[in-house]
N, C-alpha and C positions, 0 to 999 in steps of 0.2 A: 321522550318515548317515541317508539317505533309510530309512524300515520300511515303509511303502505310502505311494501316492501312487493318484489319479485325474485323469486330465485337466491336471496338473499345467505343464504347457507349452503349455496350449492358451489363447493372447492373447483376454482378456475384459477388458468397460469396464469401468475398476477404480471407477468411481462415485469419492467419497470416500473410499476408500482411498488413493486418489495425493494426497491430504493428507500422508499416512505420508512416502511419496517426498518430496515438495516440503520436507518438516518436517528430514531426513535431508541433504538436498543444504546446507540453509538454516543450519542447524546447524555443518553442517562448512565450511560456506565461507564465514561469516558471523559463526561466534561465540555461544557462548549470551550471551555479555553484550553486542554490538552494541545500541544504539539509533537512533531514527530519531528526526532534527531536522527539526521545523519553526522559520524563521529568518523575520525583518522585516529590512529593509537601507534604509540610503539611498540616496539622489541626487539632492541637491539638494533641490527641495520636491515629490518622488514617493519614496515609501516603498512598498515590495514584501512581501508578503509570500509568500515560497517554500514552495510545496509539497514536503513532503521524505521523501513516501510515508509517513506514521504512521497504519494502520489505523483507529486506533483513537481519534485527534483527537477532543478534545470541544470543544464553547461555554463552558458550565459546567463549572466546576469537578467533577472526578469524585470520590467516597472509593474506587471501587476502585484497589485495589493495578496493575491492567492496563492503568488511564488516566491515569496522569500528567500527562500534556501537554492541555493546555486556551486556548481561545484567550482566556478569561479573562485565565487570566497571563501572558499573551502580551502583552495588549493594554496591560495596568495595568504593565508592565515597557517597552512601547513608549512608549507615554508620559510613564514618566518621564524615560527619554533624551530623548526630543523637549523636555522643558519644559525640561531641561538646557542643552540646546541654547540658550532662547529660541523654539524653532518651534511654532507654537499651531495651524498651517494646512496641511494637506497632502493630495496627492493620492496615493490608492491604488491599485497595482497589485500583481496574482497572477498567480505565475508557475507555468505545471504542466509546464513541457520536462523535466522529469525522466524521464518517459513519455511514451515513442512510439507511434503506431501507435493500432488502434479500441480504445476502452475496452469492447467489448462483444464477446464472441469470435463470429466469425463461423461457428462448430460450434454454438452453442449455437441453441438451440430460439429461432423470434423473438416465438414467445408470451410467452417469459421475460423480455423486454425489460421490460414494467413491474415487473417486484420485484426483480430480480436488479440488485444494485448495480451503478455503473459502476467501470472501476478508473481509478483515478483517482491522485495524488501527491498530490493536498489537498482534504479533505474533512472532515466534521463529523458524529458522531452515525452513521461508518460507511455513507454515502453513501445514506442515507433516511428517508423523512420517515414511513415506520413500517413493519410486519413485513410489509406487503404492497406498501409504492409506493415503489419506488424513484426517487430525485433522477435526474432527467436533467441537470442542471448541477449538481453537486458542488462543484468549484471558487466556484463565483460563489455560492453559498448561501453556505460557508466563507466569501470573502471580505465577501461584502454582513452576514454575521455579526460578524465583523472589525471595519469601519466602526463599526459598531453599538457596541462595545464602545468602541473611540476617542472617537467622540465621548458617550458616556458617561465618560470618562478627562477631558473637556477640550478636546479635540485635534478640531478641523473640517478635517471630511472632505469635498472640493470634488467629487470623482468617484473611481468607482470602476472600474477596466477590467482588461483583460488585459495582461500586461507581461513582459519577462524583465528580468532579474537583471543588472546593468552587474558585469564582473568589479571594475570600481573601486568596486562601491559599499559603506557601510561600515558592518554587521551592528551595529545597535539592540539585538537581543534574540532568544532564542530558548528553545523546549521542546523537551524531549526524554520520547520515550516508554519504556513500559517496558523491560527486556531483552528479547532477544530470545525465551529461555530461556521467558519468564511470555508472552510473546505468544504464542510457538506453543503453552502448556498450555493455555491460553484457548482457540485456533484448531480444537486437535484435542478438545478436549472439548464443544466447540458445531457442531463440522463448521461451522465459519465460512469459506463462502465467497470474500468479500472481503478478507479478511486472507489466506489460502492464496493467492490472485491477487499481492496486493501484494507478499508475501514474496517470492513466483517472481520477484519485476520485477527485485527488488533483486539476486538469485540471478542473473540475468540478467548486470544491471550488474558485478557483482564478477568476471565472467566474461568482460566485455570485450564482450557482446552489448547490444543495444539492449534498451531495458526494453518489448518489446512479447510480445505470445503467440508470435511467431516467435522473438523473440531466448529466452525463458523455454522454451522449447521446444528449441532447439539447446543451451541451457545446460543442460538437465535431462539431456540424453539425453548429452550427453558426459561431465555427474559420474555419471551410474549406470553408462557403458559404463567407467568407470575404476575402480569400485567392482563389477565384478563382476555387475553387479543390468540386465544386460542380455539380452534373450532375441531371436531372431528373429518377427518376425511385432506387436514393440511397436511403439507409436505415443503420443506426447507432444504433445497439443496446447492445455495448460492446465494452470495449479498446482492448481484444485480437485478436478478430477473432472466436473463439468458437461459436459463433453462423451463426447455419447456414441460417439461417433466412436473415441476415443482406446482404449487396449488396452497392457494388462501382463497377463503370466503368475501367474497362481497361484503357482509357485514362486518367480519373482524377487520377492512380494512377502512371502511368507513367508523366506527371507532378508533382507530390508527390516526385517525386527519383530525 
């Protein structure tokens, strides 16, 4: 039971603390042990490779424990399917329809536009080209990295573009990234941005919403209104906290913890 309280119900931008929330929702609806696949596919002589929302995708091979998935392996495993095959010549497409809607929330401040990642379903190196400039095409670095890697494997690469995924086509190779469990201890321990985005998409999707800040947004606010962790006067309009717009109560987030 409540011993004192102040201000306690009074809706404030939770900043990074709605990391806490988004980690909470993601957890119980998703699994600590859930992972994200990123997949190459065929059809014919165009090869895809699927964004499959992994935060945390690298080029190179990672040794942390939190980056598994690398499009290293990806590509040295594409390849050898392809030689398998006989296929030495292909064209590549990446597909990011996993995610809908603007990759950049339209709450957030638009000075923030150069550093603040995009959210994106396939990306590389966490969608930046360092701690201050964020990649305006994430996708197409990832993929034009991709290529890169192929034809160092053997395998020529005639063009590169955007594509979706033929449900008939038939899955070459894939990564998968950490659990989920090590993702979010990484996420809350760095106040990582673009990972607490990415999570919310997926939180979204599991939910039956579109993976956008609108669909992460109705999915949040329906698993906390069923978990008790609802107050009048809140507002959900992003998994990090970045917007400042947005508003939880002091007690529903002490609850939360």
């Amino acid at each position: 039971s409540t011993i004192t309280s102040r201000g306690a119900d009074r809706p404030l931008a939770p900043a990074s603390t709605m990391k806490v929330l988004t980690s909470l929702a993601a957890l119980d609806t998703l699994g600590a042990d859930h992972r994200f696949t990123t997949r190459v596919v065929r059809s014919g002589k165009q090869v895809v490779l699927v964004g499959g929302g992994d935060p945390l995708l690298t080029d190179k091979q990672s040794k942390s424990a939190a980056k598994p998935a690398s499009l290293q392996a990806l590509a040295a495993a594409t390849a050898t399917a392809l030689a398998a095959d006989g296929v030495k010549k292909v064209e590549l497409g990446y597909d990011t329809t996993l995610f809908t809607g603007p990759d950049f929330n339209p709450s957030w401040k638009a000075k923030w536009r150069s550093w603040v990642a995009r959210v994106r379903p396939l990306m590389i190196g966490e969608g930046r080209f360092n701690v201050w400039q964020a990649d305006p095409a994430p996708a197409r670095t990832a993929a034009t990295a991709f290529a890169k890697r192929l034809r160092a494997a053997g395998i020529t690469v005639t063009r590169t573009d955007p594509a979706r995924a033929s449900a008939t086509s038939t899955e070459l190779a894939s990564v998968q990234s950490a659990p989920l469990a090590t993702v979010l201890s990484r996420t809350l321990k760095l106040s990582d941005n673009l990972a607490a985005e990415v999570i919310a998409r997926h939180v979204a999707l599991a939910a039956g919403q579109k993976a956008s800040f609108t669909g992460v947004a109705a999915a949040l606010e329906a698993w906390l209104s069923a978990h008790q962790l609802w107050a009048p006067g809140m507002r959900v309009l992003d998994g990090s906290g970045l917007s400042s717009k947005a508003r939880v109560t002091p007690s529903v987030l002490a609850r939360a913890i």
